[in-house]
N, C-alpha and C positions, 0 to 999 in steps of 0.2 A: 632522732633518739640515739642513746651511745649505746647502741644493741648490734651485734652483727650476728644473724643466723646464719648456721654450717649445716647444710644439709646435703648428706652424700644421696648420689643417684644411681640408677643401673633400670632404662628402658621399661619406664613407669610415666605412657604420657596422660593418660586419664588421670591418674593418682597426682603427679606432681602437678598437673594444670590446675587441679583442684587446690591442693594446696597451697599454692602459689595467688593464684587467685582471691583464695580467703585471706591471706595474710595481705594483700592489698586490701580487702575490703573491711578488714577490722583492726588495722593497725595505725593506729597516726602518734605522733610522726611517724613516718617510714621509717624502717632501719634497713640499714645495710643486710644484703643478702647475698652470702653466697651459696652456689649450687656446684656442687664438687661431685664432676661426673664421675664413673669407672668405667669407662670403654665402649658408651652406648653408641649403636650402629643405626637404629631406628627411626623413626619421625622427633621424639622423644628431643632430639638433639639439637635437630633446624628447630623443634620451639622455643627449644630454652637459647640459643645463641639469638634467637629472634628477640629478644624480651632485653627492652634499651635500663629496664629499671634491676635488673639485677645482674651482677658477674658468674661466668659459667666458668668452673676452671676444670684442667683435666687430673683428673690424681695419678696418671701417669702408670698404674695399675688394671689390668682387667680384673673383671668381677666373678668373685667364689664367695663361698660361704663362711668363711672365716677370716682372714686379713681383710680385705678390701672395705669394708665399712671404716674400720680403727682407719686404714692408710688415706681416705675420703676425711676422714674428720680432722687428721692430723693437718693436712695437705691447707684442710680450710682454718684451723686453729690457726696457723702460722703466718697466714697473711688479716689476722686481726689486727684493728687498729686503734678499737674502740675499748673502755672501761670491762664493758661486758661484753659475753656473747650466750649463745645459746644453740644447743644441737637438738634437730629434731629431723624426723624422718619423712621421707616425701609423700608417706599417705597419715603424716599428722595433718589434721585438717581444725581452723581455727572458725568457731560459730557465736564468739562472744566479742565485742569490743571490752578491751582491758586487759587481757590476757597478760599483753610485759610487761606494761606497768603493774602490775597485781608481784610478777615473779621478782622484778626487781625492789620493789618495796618490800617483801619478803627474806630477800637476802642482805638489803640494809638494816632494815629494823633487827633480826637479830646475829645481824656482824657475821652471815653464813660466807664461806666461800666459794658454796652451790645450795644450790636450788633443783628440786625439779621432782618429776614425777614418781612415785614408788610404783606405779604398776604399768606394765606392760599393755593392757590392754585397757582403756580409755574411754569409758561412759558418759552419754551425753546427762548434764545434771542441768535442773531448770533451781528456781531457789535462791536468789540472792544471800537471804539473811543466813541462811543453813551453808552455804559456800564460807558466806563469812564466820559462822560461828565455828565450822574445820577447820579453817585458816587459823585462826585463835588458838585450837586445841593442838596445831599439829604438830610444835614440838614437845606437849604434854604426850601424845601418840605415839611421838618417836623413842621417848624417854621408856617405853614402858609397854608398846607395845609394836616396836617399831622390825622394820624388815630388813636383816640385816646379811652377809657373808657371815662364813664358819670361821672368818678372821675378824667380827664386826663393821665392817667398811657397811655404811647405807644404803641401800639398791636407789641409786639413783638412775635410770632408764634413758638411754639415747635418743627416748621418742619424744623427750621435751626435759631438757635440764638447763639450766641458766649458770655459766661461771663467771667468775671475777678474774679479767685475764692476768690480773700481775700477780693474783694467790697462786693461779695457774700457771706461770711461767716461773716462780720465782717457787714451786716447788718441783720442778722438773718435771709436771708432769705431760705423760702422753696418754692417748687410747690406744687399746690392743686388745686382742682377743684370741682364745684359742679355738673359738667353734662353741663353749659351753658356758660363758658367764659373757654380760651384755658387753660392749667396746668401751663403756664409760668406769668397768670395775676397775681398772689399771689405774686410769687418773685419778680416781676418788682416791683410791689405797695411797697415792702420792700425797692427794691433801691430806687426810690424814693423820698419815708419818710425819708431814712439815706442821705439821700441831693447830692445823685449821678445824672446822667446824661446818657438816652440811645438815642438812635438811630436805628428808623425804615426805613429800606432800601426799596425802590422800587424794581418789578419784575425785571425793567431793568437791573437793580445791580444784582440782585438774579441769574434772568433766565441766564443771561449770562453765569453761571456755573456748577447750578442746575437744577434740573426736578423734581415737587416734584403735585403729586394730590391725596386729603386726601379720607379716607373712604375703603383704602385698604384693613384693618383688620376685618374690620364691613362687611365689602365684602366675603370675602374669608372665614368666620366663621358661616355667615349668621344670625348675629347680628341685626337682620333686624324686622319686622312681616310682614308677608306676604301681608296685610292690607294695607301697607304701601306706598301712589301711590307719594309722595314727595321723599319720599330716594329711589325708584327703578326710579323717571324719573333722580337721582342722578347715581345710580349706570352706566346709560345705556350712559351720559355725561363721567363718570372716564373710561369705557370702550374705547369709542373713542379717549381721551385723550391720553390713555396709550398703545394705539393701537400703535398709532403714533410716538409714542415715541420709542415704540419698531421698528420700521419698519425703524428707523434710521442704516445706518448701521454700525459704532460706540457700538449702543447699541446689536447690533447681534453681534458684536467682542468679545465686554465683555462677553457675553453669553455664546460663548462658547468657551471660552475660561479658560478651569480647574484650568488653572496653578495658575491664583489669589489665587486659594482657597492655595495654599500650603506656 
C-alpha cells in the first residue's frame, strides 16, 4: 500500500503492542510503518527494535508534554517516501478491516489534502450502511456544522489524520505545538494558506474502524501531579473506556496472539 504511518512513542508497551498488532491484523496490504521513538528506556524499546516488519527510529528528543510529539511526527514525516502517510497515536487501536483504504478513497474522491479524525476521543461504532451514510454527509457536516480553530483551520487530530505527502511538502508544512492546540494544527494552517482543502470526518466514519482514547502516555508515565483533581477524574473515564474495549473479544484475540509480532 503507498501508506506510511508516523507514530510517535514514549514507554507505552501494552498500548503500542496493541496497536501494532491491530494494524497487522487489519491491514492488507501492509504499509509502511514507522515508530518514531522520544527517549524510551523501558521494555517498550527491545519490543519495537525486535519487530523485523516495522522501522524504529529515534527523534533525537526526550519526551514532555509539549514539543516532542510535533519533533516525533516531523522526524517521521521526513523520511516518507510514499504518495501518502498517516499520523496516529500508539494507543490508536484499529478493530475494522478497511480503515486506509476507506481514508485514502476519501481524500481522493474529493481532491482533500487531509483526511482524518475530528475528535479526540474515538468510539467504537458497529453499522456499516450508517458508517457509510456519514462518510456521504461529512463534507455537507463540515460545511455547516464543522469543528473548526478561531482562525478556521479544521481540527483535524493526531490520533488518525491521513496526508498527501507532496501537498504536504510543497506547502512547507510542519507539526508543532505549544502544549494547547493538537501537533497537526500548524500543518493544516499551512495547507490552508497554500490553498489546499481538508476534511474533518466524524466518529461515525472514524469509530467504525478505529478505537482511539487519549492520555495514554501521560497515564502510564505519570505525567500527571498528584494535585491534579481534573486529569485523575480524566484518567478514571480513559480507564473504563479502555476497559471495555479490551473486553471485546476481538481485541483479546489480537492480544494474544504473538504471531503479529513476527
Amino acid at each position: 500500500m503507498d501508506v506510511t504511518l508516523v507514530i510517535p512513542h514514549y514507554q507505552t508497551l501494552d498500548a503500542v503492542r496493541l496497536c501494532l498488532r491491530s494494524i497487522r491484523r487489519y491491514t492488507q496490504p501492509a504499509p509502511r510503518v514507522l515508530v518514531v521513538d522520544n527517549g524510551s528506556t523501558d521494555a517498550s524499546i527491545d519490543y519495537l527494535r525486535g519487530l523485523h516488519w516495522i522501522t524504529c527510529l529515534d527523534s533525537g528528543v526526550r519526551n514532555d508534554l509539549v514539543g516532542a510529539q510535533a519533533a516525533a511526527l516531523n522526524r517521521g514525516a521526513a523520511q516518507v517516501a510514499t504518495p501518502y502517510f498517516a499520523v496516529m497515536h500508539s494507543d490508536t487501536y484499529v478493530h475494522r478491516a478497511g480503515w486506509l483504504a476507506m481514508l485514502v478513497a476519501a481524500l481522493e474522491r474529493g481532491g482533500y489534502a487531509a483526511v482524518g479524525t475530528r475528535h479526540q476521543t474515538i468510539r467504537v461504532y458497529g453499522g456499516a450502511p450508517l458508517a457509510a451514510l456519514a462518510l456521504r454527509g461529512a463534507p455537507l457536516l463540515a460545511r455547516f456544522a464543522g469543528r473548526a480553530t478561531s482562525d478556521g483551520v479544521p481540527w483535524l487530530r493526531s490520533c488518525l489524520t491521513l496526508y498527501r505527502t507532496a501537498a504536504f511538502r510543497a506547502a512547507g508544512a510542519a507539526f508543532a505545538s505549544n502544549g494547547s492546540t493538537d501537533a497537526t494544527h500548524a500543518a493544516n494552517s499551512a495547507l490552508i494558506a497554500h490553498g489546499n482543502r481538508l476534511l474533518a470526518l466524524p466518529d461515525r466514519v472514524v469509530g467504525h474502524y478505529v478505537f482511539h482514547k487519549g492520555d495514554t502516555t501521560r497515564i502510564a508515565n505519570r505525567l500527571y501531579r498528584a494535585d491534579d483533581g481534573e486529569f485523575r477524574a480524566r484518567i478514571a473515564r480513559h480507564r473504563r473506556h479502555l476497559d471495555g474495549f479490551h473486553a471485546r473479544a476481538a481485541t483479546q484475540a489480537i492480544l494474544g496472539d504473538a504471531s503479529l509480532d513476527r
